[in-house]
C-alpha positions as CSV (number, residue, x, y, z in Angstrom):
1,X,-13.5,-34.7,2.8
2,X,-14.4,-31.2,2.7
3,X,-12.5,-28.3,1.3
4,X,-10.8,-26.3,3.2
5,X,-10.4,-23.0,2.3
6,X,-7.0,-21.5,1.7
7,X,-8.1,-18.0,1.0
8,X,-5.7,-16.0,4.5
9,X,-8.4,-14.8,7.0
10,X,-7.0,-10.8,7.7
11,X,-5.5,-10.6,11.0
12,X,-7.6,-10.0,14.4
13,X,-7.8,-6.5,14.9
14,X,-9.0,-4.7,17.5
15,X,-11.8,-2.3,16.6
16,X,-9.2,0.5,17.6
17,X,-6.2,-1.0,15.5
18,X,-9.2,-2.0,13.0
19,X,-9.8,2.0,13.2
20,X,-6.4,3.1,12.5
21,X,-5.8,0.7,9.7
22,X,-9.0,2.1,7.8
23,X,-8.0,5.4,8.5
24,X,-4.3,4.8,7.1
25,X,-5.9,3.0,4.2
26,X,-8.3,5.9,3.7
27,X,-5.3,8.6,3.9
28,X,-3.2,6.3,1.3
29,X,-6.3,6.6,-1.1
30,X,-6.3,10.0,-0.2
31,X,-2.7,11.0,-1.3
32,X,-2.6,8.5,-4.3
33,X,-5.7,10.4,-5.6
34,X,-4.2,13.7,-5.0
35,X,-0.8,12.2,-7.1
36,X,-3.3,11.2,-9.8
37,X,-5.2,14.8,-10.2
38,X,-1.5,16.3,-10.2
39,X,-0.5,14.3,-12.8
40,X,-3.7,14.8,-14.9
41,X,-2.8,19.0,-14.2
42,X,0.3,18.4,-15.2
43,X,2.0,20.1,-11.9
44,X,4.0,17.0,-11.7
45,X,5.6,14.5,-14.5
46,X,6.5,11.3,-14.2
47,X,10.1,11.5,-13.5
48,X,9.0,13.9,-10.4
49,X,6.6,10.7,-9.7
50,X,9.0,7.9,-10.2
51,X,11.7,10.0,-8.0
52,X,9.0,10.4,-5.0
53,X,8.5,6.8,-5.1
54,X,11.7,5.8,-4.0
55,X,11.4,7.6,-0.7
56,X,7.5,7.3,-0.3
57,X,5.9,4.4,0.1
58,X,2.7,5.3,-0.8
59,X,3.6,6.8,-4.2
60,X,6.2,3.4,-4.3
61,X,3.0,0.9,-4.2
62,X,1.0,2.6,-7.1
63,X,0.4,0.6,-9.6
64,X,2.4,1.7,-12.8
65,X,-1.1,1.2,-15.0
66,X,-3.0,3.7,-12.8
67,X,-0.4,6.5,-12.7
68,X,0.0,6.4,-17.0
69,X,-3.4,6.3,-17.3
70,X,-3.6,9.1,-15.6
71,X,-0.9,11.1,-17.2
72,X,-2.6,13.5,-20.1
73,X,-3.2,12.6,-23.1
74,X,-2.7,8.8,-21.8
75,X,-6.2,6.7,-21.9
76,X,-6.5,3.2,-20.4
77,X,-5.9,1.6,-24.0
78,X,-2.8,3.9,-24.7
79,X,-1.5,3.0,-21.1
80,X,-2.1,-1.2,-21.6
81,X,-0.2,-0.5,-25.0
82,X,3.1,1.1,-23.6
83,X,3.4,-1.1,-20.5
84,X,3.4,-4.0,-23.6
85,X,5.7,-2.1,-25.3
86,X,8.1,-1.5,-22.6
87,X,7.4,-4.9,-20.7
88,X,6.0,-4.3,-17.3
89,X,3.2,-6.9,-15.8
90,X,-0.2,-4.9,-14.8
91,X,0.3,-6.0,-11.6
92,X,3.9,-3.7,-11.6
93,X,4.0,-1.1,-8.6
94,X,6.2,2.2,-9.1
95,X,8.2,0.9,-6.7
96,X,8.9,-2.3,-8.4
97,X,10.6,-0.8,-11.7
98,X,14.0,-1.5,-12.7
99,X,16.1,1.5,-14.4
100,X,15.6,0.4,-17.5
101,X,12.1,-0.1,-17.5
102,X,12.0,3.6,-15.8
103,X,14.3,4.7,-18.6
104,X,11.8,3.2,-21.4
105,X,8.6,4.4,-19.7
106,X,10.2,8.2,-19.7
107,X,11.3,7.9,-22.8
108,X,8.1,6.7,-24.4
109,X,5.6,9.2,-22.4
110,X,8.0,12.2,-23.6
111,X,6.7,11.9,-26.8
């Protein structure tokens, strides 16, 4: 028989609701970029970050990789190499962090 694929088709939007979503999407980008360039400044530090994420989604569903690579002096490699250290998947959102892994992360970038 043939192969049926599981992949889930997106939901049927209406090109107004398909609208809005793109536009939420696009302001999401928006504010995770801006939370990036902060970081990179340096007007904000990770335990600002990982305090924001509780109450903001947005901030919550970054990925933990993305937000240390862009803290200073952190590089992709450097960031891969302390989500090792600490334990944390790739895959880990902010929001997705449990104390102690917060705790190690903090402790490590203070360095």
């Amino acid at each position: 028989g043939a192969i049926v694929s599981t992949m889930p088709q997106p939901p049927a939007l209406t090109p107004e609701q398909r609208q809005a979503a793109l536009a939420k999407a696009a302001k999401v980008r928006r504010e995770r970029a801006e939370v990036k360039e902060k970081l990179k400044l340096g007007s904000i530090n990770l335990t600002e970050l990982l305090a924001m994420a509780d109450g903001n989604e947005t901030v919550g569903k970054m990925k933990v990789l993305s937000v240390l690579e862009s803290l200073p002096g952190l590089g992709k490699v450097k960031a891969r190499r302390l989500m090792d250290t600490v334990g944390i998947s790739e895959s880990r959102r902010l929001q997705g962090l449990g104390s102690n892994q917060r705790e190690a992360l903090l402790r490590e970038t203070a360095r």
